[in-house]
MILO-876513 format. One record per atom (N, C-alpha, C): y, x negated, z; residue in three letters. Coordinates in steps of 0.001 Angstrom, whole numbers, plus 500000, padded with zeros to 6 digits. Layout:
<sites>
YXZAla;...
</sites>
This chain:
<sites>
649126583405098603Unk;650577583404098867Unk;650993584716099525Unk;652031584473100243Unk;652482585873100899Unk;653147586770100163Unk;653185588273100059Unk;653884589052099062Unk;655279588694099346Unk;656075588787098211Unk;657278588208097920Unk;658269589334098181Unk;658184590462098499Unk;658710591802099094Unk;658658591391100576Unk;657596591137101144Unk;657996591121102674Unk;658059589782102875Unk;657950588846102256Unk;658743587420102288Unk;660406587736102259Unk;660899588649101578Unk;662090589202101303Unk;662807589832102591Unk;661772590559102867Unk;662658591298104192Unk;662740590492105225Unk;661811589716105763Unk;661552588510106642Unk;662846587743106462Unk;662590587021105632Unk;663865586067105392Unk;665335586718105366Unk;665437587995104880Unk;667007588387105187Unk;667044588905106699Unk;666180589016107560Unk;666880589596108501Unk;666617588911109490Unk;665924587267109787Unk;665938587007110979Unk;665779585298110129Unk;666580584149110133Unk;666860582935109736Unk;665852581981111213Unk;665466581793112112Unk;665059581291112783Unk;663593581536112603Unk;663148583312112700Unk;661933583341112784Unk;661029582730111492Unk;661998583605110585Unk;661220582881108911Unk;661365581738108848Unk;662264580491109331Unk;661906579239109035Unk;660688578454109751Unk;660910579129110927Unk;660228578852111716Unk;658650579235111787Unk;658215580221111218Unk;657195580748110488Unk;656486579856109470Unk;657218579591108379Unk;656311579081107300Unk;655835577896107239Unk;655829577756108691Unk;655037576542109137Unk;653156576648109740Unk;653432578233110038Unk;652083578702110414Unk;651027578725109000Unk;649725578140109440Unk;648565578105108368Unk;648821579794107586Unk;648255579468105947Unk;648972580855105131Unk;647831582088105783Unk;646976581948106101Unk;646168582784106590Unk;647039583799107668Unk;647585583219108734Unk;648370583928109946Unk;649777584392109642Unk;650036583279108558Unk;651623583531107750Unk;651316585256106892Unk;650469584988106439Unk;650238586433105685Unk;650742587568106589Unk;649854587221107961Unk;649707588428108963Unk;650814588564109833Unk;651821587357109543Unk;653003587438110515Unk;654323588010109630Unk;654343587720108238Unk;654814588424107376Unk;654812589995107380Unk;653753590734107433Unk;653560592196107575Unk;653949592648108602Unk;653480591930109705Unk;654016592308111075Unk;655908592739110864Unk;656450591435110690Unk;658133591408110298Unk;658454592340109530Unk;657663592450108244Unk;658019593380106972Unk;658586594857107550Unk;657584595104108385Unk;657360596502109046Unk;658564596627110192Unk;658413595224110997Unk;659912595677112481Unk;660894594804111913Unk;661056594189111297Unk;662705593901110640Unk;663426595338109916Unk;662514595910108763Unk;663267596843107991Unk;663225598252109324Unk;662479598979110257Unk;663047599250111022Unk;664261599067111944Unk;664490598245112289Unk;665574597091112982Unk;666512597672112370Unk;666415596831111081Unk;667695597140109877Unk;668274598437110159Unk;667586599301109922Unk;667870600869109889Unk;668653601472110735Unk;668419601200112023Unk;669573601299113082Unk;670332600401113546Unk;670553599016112684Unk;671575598364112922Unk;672420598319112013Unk;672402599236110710Unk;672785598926109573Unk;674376599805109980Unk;675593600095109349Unk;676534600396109214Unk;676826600796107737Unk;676701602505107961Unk;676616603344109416Unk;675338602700109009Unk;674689603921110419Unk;672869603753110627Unk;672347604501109889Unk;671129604379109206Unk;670546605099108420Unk;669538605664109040Unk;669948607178109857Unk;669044608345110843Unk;667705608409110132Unk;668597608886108857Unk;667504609591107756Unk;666420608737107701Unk;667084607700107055Unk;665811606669106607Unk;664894606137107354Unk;665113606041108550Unk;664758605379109831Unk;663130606496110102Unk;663334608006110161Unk;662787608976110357Unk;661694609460109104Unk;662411609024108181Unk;661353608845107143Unk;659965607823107635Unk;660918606326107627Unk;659681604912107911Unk;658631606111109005Unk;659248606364110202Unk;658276607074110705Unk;656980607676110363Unk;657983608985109754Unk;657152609920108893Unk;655603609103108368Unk;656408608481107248Unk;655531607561106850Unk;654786606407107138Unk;654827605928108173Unk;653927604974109244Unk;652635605741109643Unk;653179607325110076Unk;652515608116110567Unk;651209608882109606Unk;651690608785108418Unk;651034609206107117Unk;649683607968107159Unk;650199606809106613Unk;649315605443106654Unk;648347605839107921Unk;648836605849109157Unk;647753605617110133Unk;646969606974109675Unk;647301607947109195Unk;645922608967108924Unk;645097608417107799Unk;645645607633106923Unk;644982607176106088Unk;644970607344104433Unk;646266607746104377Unk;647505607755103173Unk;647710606578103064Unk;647820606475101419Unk;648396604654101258Unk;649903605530100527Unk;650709605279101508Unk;652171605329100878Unk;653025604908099689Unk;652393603596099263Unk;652826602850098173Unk;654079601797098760Unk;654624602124100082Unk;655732601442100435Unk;655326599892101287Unk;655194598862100493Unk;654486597829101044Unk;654305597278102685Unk;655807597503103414Unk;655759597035104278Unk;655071597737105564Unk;654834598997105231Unk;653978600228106292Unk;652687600075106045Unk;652596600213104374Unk;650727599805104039Unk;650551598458104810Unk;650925597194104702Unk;650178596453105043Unk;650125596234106661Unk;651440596888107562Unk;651558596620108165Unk;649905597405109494Unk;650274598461108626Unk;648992599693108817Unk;647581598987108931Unk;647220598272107278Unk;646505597593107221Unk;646073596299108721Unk;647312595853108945Unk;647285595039109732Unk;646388595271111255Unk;647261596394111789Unk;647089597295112996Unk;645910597178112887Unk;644919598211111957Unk;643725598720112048Unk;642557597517112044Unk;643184596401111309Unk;642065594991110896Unk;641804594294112376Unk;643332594493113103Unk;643494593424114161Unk;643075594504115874Unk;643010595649115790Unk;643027596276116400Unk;644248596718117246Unk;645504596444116967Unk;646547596783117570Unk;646790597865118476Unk;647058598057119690Unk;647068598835120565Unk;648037600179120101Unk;647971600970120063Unk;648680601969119065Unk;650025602180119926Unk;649752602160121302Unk;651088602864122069Unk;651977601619121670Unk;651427600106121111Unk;652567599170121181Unk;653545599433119936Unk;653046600038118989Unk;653558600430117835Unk;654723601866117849Unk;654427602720118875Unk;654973603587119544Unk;656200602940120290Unk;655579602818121214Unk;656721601717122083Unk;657477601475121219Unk;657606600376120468Unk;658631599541119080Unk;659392601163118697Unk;658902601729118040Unk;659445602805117193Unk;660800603967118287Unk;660285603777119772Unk;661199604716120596Unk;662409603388121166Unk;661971602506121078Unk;663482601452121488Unk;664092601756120333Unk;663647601685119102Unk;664379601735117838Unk;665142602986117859Unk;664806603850118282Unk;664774605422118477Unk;665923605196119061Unk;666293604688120573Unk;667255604740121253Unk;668053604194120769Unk;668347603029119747Unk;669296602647119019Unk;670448603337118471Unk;669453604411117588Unk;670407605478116689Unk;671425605697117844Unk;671669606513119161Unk;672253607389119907Unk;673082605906120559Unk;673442605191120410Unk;674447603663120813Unk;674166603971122692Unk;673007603966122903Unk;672689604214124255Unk;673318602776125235Unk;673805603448126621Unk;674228602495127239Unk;673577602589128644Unk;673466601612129165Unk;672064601673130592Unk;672815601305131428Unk;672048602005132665Unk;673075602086134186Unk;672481600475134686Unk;671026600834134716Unk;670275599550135417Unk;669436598687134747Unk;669340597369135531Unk;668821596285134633Unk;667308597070134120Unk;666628597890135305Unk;665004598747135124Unk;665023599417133252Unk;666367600034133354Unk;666881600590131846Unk;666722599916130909Unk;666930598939131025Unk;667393597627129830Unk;666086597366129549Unk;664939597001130954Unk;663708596533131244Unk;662977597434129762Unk;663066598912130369Unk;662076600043129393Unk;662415599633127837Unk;663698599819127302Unk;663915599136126252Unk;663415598171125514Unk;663811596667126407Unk;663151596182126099Unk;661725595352125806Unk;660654596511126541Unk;659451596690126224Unk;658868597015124934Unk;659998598154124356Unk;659200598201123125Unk;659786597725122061Unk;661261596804122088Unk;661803596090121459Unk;661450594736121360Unk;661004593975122412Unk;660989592790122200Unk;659083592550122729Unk;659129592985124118Unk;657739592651124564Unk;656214592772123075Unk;656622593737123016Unk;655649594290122346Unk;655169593650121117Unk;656365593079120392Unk;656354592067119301Unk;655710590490119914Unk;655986590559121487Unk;655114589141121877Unk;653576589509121554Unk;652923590746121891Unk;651854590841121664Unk;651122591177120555Unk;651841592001119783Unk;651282591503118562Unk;651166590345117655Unk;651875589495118400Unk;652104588230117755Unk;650493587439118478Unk;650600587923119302Unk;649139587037120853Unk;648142587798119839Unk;648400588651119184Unk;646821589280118643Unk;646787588531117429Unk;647590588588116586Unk;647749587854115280Unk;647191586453115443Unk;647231585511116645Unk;647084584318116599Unk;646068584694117730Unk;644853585319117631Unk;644047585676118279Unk;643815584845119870Unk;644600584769120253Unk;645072584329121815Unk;644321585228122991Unk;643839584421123971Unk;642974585262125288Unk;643917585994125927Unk;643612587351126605Unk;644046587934127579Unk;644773587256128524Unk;644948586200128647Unk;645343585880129616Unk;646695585229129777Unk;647149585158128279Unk;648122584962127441Unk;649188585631127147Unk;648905587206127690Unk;649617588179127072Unk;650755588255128192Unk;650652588210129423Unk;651837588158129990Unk;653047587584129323Unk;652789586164129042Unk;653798584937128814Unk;654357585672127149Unk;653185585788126407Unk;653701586634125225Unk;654846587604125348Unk;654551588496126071Unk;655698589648126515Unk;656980588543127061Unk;656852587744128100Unk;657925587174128100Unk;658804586900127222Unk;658189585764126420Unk;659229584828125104Unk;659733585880124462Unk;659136587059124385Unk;659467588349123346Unk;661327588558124242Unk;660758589156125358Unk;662045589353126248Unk;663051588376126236Unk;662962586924126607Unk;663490585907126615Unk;664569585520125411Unk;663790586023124302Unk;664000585429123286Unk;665141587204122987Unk;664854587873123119Unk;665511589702123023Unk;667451589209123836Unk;666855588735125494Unk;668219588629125906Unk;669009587572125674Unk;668365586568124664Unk;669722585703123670Unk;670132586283122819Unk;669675587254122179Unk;670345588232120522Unk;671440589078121712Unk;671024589567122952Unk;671969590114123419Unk;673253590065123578Unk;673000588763124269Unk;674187587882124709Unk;675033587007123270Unk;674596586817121987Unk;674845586514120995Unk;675881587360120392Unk;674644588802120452Unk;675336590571119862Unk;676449590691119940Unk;677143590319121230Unk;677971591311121994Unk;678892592072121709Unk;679546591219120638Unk;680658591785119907Unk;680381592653118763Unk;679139592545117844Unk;678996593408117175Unk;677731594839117890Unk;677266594437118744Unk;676565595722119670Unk;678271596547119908Unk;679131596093120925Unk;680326596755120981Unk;680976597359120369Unk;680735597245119009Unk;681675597538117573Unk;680685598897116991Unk;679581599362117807Unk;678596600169116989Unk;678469601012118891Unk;679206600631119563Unk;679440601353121009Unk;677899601061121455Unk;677411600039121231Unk;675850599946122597Unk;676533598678123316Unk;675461598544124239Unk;675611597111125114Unk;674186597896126066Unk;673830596007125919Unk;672558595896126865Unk;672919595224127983Unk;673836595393128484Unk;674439594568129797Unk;674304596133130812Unk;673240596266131587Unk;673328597361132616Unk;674669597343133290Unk;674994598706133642Unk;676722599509133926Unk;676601598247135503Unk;675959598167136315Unk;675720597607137386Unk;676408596197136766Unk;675776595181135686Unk;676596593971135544Unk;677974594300135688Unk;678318595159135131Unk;680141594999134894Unk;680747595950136239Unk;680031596479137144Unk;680550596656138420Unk;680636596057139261Unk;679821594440138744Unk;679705593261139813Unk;680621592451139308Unk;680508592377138150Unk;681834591685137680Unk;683339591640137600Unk;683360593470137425Unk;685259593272137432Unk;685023593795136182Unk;684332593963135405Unk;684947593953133851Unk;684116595330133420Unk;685371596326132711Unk;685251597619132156Unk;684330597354131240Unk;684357596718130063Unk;683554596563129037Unk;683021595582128749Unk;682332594934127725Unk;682718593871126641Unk;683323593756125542Unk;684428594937125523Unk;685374594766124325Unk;685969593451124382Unk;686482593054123332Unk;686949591740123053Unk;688619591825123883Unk;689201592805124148Unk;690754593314124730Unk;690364593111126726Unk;689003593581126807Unk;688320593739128319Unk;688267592355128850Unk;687189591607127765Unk;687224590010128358Unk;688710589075128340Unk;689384588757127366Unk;690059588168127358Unk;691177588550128022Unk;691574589908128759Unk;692162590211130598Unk;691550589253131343Unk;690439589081131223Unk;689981589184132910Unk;688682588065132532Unk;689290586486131544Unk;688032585438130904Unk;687330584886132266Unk;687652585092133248Unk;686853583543134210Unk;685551585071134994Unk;686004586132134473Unk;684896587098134833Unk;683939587438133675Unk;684485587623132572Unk;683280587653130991Unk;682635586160131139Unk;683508585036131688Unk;682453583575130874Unk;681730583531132395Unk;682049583778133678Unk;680634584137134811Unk;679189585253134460Unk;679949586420133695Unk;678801587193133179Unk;677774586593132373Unk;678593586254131221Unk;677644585639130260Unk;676937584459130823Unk;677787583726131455Unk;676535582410131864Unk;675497582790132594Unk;676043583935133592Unk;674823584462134438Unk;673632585056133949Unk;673996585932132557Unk;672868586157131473Unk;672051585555130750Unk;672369584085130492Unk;672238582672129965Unk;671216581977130806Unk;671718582207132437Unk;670651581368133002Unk;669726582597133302Unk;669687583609132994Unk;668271584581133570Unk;667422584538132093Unk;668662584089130978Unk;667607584344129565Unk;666410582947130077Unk;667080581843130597Unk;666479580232130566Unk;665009580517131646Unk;665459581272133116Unk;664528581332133844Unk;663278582198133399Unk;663556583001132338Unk;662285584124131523Unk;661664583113130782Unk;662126582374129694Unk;661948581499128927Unk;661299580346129354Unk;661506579454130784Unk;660968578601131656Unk;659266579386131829Unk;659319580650132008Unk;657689581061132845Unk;657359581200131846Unk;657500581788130316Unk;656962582387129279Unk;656557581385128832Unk;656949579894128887Unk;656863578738128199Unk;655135577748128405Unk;654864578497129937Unk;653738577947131086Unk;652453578719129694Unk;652725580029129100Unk;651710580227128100Unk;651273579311126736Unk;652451578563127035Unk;651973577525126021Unk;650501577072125520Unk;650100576871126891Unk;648604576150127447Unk;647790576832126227Unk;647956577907125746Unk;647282579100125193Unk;647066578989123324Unk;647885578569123380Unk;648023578371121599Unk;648000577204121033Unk;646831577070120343Unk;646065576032119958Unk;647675574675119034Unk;646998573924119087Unk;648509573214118654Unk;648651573445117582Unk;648138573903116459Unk;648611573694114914Unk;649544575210114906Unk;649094576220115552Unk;649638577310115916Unk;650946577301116949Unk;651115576481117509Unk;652086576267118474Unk;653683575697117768Unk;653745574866116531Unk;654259574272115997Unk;655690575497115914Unk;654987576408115030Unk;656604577554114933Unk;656447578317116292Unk;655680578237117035Unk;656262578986118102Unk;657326578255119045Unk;656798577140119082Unk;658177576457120173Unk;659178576137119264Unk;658904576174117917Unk;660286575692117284Unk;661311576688117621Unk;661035578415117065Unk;661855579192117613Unk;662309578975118964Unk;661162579197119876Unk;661851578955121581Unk;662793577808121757Unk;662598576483120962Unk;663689575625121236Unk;665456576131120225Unk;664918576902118813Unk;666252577441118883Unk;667333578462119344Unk;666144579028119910Unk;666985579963121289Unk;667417579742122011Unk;666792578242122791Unk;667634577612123898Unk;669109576978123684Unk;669002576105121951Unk;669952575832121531Unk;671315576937121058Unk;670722577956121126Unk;671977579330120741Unk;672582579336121750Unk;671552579522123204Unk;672333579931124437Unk;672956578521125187Unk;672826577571124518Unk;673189576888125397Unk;674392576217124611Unk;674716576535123465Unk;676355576976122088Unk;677032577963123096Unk;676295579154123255Unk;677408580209123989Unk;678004580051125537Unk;676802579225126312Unk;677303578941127669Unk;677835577620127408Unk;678576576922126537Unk;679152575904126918Unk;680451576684126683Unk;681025577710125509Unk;682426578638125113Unk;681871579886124868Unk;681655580818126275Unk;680917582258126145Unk;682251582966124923Unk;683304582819125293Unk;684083583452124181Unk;683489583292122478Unk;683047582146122203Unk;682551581931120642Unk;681910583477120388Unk;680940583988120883Unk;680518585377120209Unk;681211586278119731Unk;682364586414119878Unk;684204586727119367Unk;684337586615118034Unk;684145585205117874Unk;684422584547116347Unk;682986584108115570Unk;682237584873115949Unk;680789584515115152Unk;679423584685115571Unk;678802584736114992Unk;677318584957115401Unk;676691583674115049Unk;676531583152116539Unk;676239581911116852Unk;674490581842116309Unk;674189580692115386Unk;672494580963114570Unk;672068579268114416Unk;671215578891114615Unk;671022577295114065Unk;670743577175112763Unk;670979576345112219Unk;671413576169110700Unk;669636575791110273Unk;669817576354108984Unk;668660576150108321Unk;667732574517108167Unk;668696573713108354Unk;668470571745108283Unk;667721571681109820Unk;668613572180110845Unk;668255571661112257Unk;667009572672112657Unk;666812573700112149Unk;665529575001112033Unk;664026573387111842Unk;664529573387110759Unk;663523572169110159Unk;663274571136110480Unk;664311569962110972Unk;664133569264111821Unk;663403569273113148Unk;663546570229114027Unk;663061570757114899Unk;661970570631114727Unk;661591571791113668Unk;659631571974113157Unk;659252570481112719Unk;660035569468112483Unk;659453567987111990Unk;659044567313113527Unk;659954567782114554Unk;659519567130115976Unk;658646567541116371Unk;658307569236116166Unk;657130569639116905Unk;656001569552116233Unk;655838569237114954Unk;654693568861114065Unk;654023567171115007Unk;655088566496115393Unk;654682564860116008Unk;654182565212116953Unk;654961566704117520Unk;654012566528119344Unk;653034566606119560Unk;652957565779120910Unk;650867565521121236Unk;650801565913122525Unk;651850566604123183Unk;651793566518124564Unk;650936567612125071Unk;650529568437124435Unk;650599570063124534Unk;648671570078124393Unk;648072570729125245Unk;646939570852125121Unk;646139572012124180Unk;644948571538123890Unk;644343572510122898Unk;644254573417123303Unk;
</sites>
């Protein structure tokens, strides 16, 4: 069974991935658990209100301890540590993750989409590939991995918006809103000037779909019993963004999420599918 501590952190901080997860054989579930344990409660740390600098710099500290070969006692670094070293994890990807997180603290705001790009390399990409290692996937795989990571990064964006705004970040490069007309994404900015916020957002909507379309071609790659929670998530991402591009305003009044029933349902369709090659 998976430890019930990072079953814990998993499940409070991301409702799609964990349902969507405990569909993977317990062997990979173990290893996808630690993985989360470790970049959810980071996550947390600089999304929390306020942000917790301190604590954030500690996990560090102590990540950094583990990889010399200190057992910390703090489950989600030991195993995650554990993990790294079993699976061979590329160390700069673990780096990477830790300096997007980094840029969090400082509510950083980016001129160009290239900006957003670096970001989200070690925010989202990077989690595609450790995921391609976890489900021991060929090289050849890892592109499309990095994709869905990204793909799946600029729907939380476009979801965020209102609470990224409320903590002063935005991942919308300064360039979107000089093409648009629109000073911000404050909620006072869009609703001036709506037929220019609901062109932005859809325009973000269809670049999340066209990442998501190529990342999807890696399919080919992951054996089907393994494939089951991966497209389940990718199909509830499509279903988020495609809630916000029908009323881009809804991110206003909520953080648009698929419900725990239709999470499952989903995983009941992709358990039937046969279309998908070994």
């Amino acid at each position: 069974m998976t430890n019930n501590a990072l079953n814990s952190i998993f499940k409070k901080g991301s409702t799609t991935y964990f349902y969507s997860s405990v569909f993977f054989p317990e062997k990979i579930k173990r290893d996808v658990f630690s993985l989360y344990g470790f970049v959810r409660t980071a996550d947390d740390l600089v999304d929390s209100v306020p942000q917790q600098h301190n604590a954030f710099r500690e996990l560090v500290q102590n990540y950094g301890r583990a990889k010399d070969g200190e057992r910390t006692g703090i489950i989600y670094i030991d195993s995650f540590v554990d993990l790294e070293k079993r699976l061979g994890f590329d160390p700069e990807w673990t780096y990477s993750f830790l300096r997007s997180m980094e840029m969090d603290l400082s509510g950083k705001e980016y001129k160009t989409a290239s900006d957003v790009d670096e970001y989200m390399y070690g925010s989202a990409e990077v989690i595609g590939l450790f995921m391609a290692k976890i489900l021991r996937l060929p090289l050849d795989s890892y592109k499309y991995a990095r994709l869905l990571g990204k793909a799946m990064q600029y729907t939380n964006f476009i979801r965020d918006v209102n609470e990224d705004w409320g903590m002063r970040r935005t991942y919308f490069p300064k360039e979107d809103f000089e093409e648009s007309g629109l000073p911000s994404l404050s909620r006072k900015d869009a609703e001036s000037n709506p037929g220019a916020f609901r062109a932005l957002i859809r325009k973000k909507i269809r670049q999340f779909r066209e990442l998501q379309s190529e990342a999807e071609k890696g399919f080919k790659y992951i054996p089907r019993r393994l494939l089951i929670p991966i497209r389940t998530a990718s199909e509830m991402y499509k279903w988020t963004a495609s809630q916000i591009y029908r009323d881009p305003f809804i991110v206003y009044s909520r953080k648009v999420k698929p419900s725990i029933p239709r999470i499952m349902l989903e995983a009941g369709r992709n358990a039937l599918f046969t279309g998908v090659p070994r």
